[in-house]
VMD Tcl script that builds the backbone (N, CA, C; Angstrom):
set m [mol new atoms 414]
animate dup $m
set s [atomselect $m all]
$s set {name element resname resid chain x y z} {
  {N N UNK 1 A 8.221 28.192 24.228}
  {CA C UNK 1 A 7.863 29.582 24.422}
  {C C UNK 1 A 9.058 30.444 24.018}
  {N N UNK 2 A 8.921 31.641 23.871}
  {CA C UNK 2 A 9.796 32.217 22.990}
  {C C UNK 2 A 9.772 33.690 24.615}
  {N N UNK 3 A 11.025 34.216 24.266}
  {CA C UNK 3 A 11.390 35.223 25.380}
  {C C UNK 3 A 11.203 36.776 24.906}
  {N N UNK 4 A 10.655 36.820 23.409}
  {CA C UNK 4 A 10.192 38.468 23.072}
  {C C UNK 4 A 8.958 39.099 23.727}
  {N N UNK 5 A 8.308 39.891 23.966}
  {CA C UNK 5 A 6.737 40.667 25.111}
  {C C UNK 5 A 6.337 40.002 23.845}
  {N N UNK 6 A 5.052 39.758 24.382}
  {CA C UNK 6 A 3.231 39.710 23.323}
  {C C UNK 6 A 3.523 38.253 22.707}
  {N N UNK 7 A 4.711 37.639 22.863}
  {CA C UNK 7 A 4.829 36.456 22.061}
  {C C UNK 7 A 4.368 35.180 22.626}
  {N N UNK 8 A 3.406 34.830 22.146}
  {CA C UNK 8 A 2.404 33.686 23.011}
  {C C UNK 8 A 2.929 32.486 22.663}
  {N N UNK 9 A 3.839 32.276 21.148}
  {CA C UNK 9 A 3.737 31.188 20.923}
  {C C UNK 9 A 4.852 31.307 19.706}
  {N N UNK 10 A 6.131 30.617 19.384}
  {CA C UNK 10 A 6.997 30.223 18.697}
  {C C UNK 10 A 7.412 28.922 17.580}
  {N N UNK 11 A 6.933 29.245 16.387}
  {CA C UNK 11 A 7.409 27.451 15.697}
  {C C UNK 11 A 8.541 27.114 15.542}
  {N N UNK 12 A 9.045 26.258 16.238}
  {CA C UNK 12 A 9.928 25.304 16.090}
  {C C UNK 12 A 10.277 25.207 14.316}
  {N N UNK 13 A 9.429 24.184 13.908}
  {CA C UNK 13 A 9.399 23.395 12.499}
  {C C UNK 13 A 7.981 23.687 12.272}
  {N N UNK 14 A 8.425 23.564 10.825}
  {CA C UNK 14 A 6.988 23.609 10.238}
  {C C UNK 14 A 6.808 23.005 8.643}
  {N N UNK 15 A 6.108 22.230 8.220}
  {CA C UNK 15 A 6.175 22.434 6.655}
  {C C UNK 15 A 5.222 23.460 5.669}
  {N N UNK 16 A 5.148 24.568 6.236}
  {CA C UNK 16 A 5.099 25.754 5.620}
  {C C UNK 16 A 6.150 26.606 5.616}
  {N N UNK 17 A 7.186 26.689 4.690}
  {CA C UNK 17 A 7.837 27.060 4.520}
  {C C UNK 17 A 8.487 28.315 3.476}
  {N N UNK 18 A 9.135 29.299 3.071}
  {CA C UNK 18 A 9.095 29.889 2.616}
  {C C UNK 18 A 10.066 29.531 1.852}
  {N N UNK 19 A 9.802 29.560 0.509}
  {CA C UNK 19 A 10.212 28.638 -0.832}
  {C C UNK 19 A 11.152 29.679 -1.771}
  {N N UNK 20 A 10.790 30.962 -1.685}
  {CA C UNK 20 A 12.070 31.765 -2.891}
  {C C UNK 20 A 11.803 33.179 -1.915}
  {N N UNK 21 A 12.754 33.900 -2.935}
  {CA C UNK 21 A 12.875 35.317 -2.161}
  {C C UNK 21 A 11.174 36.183 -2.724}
  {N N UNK 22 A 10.776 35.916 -3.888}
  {CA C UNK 22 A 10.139 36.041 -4.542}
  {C C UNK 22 A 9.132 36.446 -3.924}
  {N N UNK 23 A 8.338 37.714 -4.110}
  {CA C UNK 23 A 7.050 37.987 -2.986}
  {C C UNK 23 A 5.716 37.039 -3.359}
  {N N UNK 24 A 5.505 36.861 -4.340}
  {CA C UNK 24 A 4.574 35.866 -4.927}
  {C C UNK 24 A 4.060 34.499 -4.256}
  {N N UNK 25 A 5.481 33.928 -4.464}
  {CA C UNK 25 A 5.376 32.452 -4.045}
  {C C UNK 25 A 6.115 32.447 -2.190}
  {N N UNK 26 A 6.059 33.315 -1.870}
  {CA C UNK 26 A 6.076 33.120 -0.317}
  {C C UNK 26 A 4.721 32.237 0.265}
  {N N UNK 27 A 5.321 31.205 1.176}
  {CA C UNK 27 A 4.740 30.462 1.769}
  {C C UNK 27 A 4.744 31.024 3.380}
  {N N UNK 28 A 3.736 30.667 4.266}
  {CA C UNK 28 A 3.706 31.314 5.714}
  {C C UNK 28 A 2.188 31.381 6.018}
  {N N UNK 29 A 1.991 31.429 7.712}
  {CA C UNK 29 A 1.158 32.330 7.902}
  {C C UNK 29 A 0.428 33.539 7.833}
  {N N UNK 30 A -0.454 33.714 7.642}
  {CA C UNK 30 A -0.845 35.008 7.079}
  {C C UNK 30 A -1.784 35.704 8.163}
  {N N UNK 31 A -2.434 34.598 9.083}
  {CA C UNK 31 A -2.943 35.153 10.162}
  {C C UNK 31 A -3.775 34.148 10.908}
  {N N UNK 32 A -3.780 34.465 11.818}
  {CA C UNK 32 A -4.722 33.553 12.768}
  {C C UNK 32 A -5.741 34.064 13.731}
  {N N UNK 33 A -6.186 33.072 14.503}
  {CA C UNK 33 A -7.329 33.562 15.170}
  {C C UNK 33 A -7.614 32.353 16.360}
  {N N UNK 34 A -7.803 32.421 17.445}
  {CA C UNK 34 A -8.087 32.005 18.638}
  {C C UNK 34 A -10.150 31.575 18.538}
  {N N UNK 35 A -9.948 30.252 18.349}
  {CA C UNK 35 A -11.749 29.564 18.552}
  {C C UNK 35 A -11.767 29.998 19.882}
  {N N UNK 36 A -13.339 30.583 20.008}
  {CA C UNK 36 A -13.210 30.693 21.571}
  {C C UNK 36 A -13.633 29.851 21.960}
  {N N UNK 37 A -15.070 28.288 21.416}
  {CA C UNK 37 A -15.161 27.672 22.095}
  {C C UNK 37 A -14.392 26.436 22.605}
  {N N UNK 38 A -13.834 25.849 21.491}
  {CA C UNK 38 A -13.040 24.866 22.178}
  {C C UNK 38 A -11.152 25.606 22.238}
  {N N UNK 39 A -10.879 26.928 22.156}
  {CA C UNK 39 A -9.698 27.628 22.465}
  {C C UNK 39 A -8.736 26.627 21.612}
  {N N UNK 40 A -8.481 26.146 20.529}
  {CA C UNK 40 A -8.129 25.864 19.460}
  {C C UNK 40 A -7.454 26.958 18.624}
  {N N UNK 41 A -6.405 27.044 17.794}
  {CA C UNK 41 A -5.894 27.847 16.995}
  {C C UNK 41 A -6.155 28.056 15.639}
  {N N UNK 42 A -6.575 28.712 15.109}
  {CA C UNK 42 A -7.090 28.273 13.439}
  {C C UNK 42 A -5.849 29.173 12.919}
  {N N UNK 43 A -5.418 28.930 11.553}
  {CA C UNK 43 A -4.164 29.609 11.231}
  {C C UNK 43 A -4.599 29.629 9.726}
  {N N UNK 44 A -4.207 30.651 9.010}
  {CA C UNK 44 A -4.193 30.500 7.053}
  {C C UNK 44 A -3.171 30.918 6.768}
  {N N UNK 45 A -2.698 30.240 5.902}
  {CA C UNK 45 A -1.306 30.307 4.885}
  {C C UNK 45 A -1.830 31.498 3.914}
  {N N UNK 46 A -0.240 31.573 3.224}
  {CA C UNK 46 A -0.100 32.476 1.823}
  {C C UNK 46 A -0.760 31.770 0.961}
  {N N UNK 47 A -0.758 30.032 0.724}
  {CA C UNK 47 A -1.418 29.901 -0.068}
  {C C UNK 47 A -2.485 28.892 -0.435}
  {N N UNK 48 A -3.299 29.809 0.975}
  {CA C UNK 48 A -4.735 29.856 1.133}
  {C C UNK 48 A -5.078 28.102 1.793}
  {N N UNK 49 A -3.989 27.152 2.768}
  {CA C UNK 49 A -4.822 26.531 3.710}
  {C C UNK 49 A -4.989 26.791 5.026}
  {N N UNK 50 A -5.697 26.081 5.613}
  {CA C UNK 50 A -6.663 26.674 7.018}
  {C C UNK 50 A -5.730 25.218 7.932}
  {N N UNK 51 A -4.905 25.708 8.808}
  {CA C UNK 51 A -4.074 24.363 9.752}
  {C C UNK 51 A -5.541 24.556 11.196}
  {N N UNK 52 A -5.064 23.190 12.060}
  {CA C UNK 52 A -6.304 23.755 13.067}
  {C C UNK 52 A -5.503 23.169 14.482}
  {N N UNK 53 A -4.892 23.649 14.981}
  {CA C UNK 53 A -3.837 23.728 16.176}
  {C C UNK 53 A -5.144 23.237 17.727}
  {N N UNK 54 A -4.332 22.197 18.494}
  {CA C UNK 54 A -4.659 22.610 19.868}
  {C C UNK 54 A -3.812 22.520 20.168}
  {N N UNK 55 A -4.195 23.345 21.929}
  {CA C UNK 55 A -2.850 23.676 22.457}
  {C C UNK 55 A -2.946 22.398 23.541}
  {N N UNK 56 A -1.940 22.132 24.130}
  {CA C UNK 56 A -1.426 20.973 24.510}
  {C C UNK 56 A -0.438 21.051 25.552}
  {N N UNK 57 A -0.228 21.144 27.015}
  {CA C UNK 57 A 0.240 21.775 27.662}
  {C C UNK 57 A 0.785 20.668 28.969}
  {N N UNK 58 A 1.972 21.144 29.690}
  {CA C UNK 58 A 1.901 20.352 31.014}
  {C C UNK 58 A 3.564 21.023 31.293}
  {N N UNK 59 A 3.413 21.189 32.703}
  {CA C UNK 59 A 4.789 21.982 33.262}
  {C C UNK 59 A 4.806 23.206 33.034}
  {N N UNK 60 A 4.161 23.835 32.187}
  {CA C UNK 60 A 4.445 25.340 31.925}
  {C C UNK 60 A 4.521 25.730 30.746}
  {N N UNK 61 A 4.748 23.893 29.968}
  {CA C UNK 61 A 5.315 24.174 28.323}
  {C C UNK 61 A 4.345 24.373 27.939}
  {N N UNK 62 A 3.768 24.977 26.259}
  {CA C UNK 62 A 2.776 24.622 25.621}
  {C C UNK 62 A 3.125 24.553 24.144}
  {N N UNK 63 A 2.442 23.401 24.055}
  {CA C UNK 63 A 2.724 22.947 22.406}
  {C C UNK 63 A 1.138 22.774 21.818}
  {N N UNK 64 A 1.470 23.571 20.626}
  {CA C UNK 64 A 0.171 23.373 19.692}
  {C C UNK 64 A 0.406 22.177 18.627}
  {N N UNK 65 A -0.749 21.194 18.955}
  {CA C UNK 65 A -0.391 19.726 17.947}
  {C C UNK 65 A -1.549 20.439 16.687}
  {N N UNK 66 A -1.179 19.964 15.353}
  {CA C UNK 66 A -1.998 20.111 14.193}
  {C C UNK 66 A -3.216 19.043 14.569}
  {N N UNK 67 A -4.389 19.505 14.320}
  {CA C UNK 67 A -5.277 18.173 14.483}
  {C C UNK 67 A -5.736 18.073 13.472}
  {N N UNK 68 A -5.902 19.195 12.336}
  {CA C UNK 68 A -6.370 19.142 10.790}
  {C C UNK 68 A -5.625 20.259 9.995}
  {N N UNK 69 A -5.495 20.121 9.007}
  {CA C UNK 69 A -5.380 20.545 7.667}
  {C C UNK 69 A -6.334 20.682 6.687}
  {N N UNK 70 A -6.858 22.184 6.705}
  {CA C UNK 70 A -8.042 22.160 5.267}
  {C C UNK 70 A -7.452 22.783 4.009}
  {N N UNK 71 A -7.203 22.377 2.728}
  {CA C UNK 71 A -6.105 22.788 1.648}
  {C C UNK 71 A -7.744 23.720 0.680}
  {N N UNK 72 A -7.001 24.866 0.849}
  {CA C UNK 72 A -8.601 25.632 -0.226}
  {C C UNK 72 A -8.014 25.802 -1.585}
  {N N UNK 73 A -6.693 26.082 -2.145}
  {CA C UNK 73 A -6.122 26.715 -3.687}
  {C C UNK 73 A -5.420 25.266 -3.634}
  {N N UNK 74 A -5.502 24.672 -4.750}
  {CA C UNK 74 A -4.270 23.655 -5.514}
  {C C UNK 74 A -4.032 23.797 -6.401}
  {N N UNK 75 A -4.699 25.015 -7.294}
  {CA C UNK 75 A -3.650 25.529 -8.513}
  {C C UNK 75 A -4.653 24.406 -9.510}
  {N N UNK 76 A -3.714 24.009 -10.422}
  {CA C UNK 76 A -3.369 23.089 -11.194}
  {C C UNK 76 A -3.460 21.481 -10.957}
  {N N UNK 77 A -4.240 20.245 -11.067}
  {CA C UNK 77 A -3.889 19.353 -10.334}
  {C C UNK 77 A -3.584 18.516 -11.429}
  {N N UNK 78 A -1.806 18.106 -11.640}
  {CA C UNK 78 A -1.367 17.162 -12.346}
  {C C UNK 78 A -1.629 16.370 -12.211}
  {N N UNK 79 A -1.638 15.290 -11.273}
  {CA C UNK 79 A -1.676 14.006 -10.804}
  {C C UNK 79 A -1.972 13.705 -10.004}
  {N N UNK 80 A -2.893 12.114 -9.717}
  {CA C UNK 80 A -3.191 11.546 -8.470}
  {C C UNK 80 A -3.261 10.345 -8.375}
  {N N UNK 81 A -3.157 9.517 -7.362}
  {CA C UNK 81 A -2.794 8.510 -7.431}
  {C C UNK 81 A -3.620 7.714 -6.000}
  {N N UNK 82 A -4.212 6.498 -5.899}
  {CA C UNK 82 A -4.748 5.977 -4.204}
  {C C UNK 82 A -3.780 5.138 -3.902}
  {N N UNK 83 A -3.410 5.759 -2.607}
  {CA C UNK 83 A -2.584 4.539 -1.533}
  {C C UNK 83 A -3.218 4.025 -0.785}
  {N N UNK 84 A -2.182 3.068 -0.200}
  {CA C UNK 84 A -2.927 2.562 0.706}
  {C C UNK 84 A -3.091 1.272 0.606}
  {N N UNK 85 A -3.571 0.229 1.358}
  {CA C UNK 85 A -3.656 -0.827 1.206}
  {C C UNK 85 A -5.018 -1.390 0.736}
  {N N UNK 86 A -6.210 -0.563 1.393}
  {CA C UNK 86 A -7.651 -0.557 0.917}
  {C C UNK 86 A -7.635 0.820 -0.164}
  {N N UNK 87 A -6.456 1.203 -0.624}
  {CA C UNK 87 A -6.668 2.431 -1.001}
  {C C UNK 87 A -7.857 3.830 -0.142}
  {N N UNK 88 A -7.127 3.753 0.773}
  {CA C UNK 88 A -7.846 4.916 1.843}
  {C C UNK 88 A -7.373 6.232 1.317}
  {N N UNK 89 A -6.018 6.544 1.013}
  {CA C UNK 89 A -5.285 7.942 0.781}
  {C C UNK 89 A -5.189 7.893 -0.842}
  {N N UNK 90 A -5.464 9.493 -0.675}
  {CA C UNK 90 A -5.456 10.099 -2.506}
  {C C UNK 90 A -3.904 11.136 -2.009}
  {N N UNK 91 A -3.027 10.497 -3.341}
  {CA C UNK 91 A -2.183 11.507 -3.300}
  {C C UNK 91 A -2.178 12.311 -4.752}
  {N N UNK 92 A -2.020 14.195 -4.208}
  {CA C UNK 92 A -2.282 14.843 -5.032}
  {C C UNK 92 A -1.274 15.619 -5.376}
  {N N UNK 93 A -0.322 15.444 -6.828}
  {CA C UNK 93 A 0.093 16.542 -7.620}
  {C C UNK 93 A -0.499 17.724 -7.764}
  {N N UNK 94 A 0.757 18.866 -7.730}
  {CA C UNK 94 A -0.606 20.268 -8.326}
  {C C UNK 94 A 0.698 20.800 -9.100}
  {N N UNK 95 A 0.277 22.263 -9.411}
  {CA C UNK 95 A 1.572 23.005 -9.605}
  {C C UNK 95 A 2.198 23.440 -8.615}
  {N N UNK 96 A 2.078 23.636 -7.467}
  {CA C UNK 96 A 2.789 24.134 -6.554}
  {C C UNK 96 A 3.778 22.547 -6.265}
  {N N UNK 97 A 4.960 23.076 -5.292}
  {CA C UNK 97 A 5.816 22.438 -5.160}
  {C C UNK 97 A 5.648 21.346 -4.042}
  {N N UNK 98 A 4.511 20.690 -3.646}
  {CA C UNK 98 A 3.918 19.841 -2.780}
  {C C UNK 98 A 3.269 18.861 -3.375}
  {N N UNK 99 A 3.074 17.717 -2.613}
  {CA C UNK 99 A 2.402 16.566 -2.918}
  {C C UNK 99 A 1.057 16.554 -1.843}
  {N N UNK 100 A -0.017 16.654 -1.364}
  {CA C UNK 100 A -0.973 16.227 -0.497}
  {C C UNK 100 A -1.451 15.291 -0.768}
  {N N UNK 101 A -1.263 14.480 0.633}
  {CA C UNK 101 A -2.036 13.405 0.698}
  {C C UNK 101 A -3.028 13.273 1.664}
  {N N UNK 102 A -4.370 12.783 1.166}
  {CA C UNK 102 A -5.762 13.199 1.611}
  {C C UNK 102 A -6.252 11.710 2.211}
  {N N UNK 103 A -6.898 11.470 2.966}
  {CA C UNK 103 A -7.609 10.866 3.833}
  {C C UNK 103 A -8.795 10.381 3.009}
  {N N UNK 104 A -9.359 9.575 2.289}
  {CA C UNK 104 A -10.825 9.427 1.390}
  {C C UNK 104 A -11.816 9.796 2.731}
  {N N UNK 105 A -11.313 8.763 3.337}
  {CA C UNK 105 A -12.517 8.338 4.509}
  {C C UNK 105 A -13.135 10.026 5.134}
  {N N UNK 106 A -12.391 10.670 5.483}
  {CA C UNK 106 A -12.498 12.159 6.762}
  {C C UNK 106 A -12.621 13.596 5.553}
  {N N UNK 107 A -11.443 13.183 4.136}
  {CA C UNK 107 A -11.781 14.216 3.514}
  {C C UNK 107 A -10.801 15.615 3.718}
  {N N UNK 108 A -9.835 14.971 4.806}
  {CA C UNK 108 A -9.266 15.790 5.180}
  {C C UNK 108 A -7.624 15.488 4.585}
  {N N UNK 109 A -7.080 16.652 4.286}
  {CA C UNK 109 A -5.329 16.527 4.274}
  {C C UNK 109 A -4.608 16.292 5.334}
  {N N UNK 110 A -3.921 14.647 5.112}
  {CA C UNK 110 A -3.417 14.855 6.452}
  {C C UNK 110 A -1.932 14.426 6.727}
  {N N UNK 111 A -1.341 15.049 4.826}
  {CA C UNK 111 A 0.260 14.997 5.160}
  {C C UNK 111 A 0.340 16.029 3.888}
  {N N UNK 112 A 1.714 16.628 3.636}
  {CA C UNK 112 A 2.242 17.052 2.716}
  {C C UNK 112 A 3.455 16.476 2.374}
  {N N UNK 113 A 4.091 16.626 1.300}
  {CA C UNK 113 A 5.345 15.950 1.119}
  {C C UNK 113 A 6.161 17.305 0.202}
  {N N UNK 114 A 6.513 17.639 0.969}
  {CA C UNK 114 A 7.624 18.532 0.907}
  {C C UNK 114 A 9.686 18.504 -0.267}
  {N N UNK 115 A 9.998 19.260 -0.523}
  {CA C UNK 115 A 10.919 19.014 -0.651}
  {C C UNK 115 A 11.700 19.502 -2.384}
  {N N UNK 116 A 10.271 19.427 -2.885}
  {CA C UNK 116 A 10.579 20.156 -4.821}
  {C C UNK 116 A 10.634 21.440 -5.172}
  {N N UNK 117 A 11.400 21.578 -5.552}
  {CA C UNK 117 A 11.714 23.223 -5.856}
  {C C UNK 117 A 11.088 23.750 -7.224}
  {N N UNK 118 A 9.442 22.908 -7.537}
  {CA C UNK 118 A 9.232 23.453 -9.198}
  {C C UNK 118 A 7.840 22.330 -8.611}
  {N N UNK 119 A 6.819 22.950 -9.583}
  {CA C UNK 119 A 5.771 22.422 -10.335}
  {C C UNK 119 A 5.566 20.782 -9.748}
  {N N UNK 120 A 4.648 20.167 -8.941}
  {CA C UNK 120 A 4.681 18.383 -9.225}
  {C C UNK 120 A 4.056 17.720 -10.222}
  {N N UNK 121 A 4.345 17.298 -11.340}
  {CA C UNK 121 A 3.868 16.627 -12.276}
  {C C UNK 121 A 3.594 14.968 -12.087}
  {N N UNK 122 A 3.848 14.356 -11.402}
  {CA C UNK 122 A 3.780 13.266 -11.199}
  {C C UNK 122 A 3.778 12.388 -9.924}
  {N N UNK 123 A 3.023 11.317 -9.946}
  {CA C UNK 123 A 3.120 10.266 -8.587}
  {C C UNK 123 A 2.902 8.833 -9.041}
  {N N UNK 124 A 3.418 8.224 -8.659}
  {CA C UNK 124 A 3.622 6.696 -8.941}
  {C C UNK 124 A 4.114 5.986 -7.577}
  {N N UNK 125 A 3.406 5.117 -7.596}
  {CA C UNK 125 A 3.395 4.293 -6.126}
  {C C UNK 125 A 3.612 2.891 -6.982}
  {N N UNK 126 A 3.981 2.067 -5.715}
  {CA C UNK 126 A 4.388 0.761 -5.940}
  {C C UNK 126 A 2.931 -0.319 -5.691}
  {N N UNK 127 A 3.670 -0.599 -6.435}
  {CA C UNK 127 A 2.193 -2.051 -6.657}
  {C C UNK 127 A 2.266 -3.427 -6.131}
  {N N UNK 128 A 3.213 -3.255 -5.485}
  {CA C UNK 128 A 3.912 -4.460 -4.177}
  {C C UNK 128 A 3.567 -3.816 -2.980}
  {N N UNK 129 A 4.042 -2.679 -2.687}
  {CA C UNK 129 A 3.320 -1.915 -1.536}
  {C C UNK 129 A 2.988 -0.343 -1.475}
  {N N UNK 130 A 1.512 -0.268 -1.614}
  {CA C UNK 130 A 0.716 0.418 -1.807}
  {C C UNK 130 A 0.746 1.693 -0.891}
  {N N UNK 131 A 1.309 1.813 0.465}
  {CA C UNK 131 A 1.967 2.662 1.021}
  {C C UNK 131 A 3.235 3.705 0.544}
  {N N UNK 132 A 3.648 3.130 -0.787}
  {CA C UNK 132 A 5.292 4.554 -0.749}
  {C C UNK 132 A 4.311 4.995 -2.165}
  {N N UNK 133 A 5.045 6.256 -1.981}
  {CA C UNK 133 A 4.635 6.714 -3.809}
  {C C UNK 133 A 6.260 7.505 -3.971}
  {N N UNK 134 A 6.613 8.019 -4.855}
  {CA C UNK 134 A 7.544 8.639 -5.138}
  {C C UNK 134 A 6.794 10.289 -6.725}
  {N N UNK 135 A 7.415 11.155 -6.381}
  {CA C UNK 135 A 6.990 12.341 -7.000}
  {C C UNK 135 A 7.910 12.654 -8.014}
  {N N UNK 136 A 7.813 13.517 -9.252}
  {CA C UNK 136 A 8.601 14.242 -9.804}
  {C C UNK 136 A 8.153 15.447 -10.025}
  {N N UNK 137 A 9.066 16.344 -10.082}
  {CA C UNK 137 A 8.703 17.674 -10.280}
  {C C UNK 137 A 9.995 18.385 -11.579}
  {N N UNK 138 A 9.277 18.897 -12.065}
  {CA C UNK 138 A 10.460 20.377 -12.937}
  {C C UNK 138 A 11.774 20.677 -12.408}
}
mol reanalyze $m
mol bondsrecalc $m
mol representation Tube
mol addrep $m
């Protein structure tokens, strides 16, 4: 919890992050909204996914856990690749500076891989074990 009035709720960490000074490519929340029936958090980014928060509470603390990720803009999609051991996960290149990796089974995004400062052009995973991939970007 955070100690400013009206402030319900503070992030720690996040991998939405804000990437240049640049007004364009700012990454962030852009706004949210309170489900009233199951009191869930729905949140949208700058660039345009839907996170889906519950809140999660005990002692006084409250922490909102991600329970989904819906990705709506990917731009450009360079590359993709299935991990996995049954090949369950699609990992996806775009132009933006992220990798998502998607769930086949649910359909849902349920990691990002963070960390490129340019465009992802590429993914290549290992063929000994089907779990790592490695990215390149610009």
């Amino acid at each position: 919890m955070c100690n400013r009035p009206l402030c319900l709720f503070e992030q720690k960490s996040s991998d939405i992050t804000i990437s240049s000074d640049d007004e364009d490519s700012k990454r962030g929340f852009t706004s949210a909204l309170i489900l009233p029936a199951s009191q869930e958090l729905l949140c949208v980014t700058a660039d345009q996914q839907f996170f889906l928060y519950y809140p999660e509470g005990s002692d006084g603390s409250l922490n909102l856990v991600l329970r989904k990720r819906f990705v709506g803009y990917n731009e450009e999609i360079a590359d993709m690749k299935f991990l996995g051991d049954e090949e369950q996960f699609l990992a996806v290149s775009t132009s933006v500076e992220q990798v998502r990796l998607w769930d086949c089974q649910s359909k849902a995004c349920v990691g990002v891989g963070i960390g490129h400062m340019g465009a992802v052009g590429a993914v290549v995973f290992s063929k000994k074990q089907r779990n790592l991939f490695v990215s390149g970007s610009r």
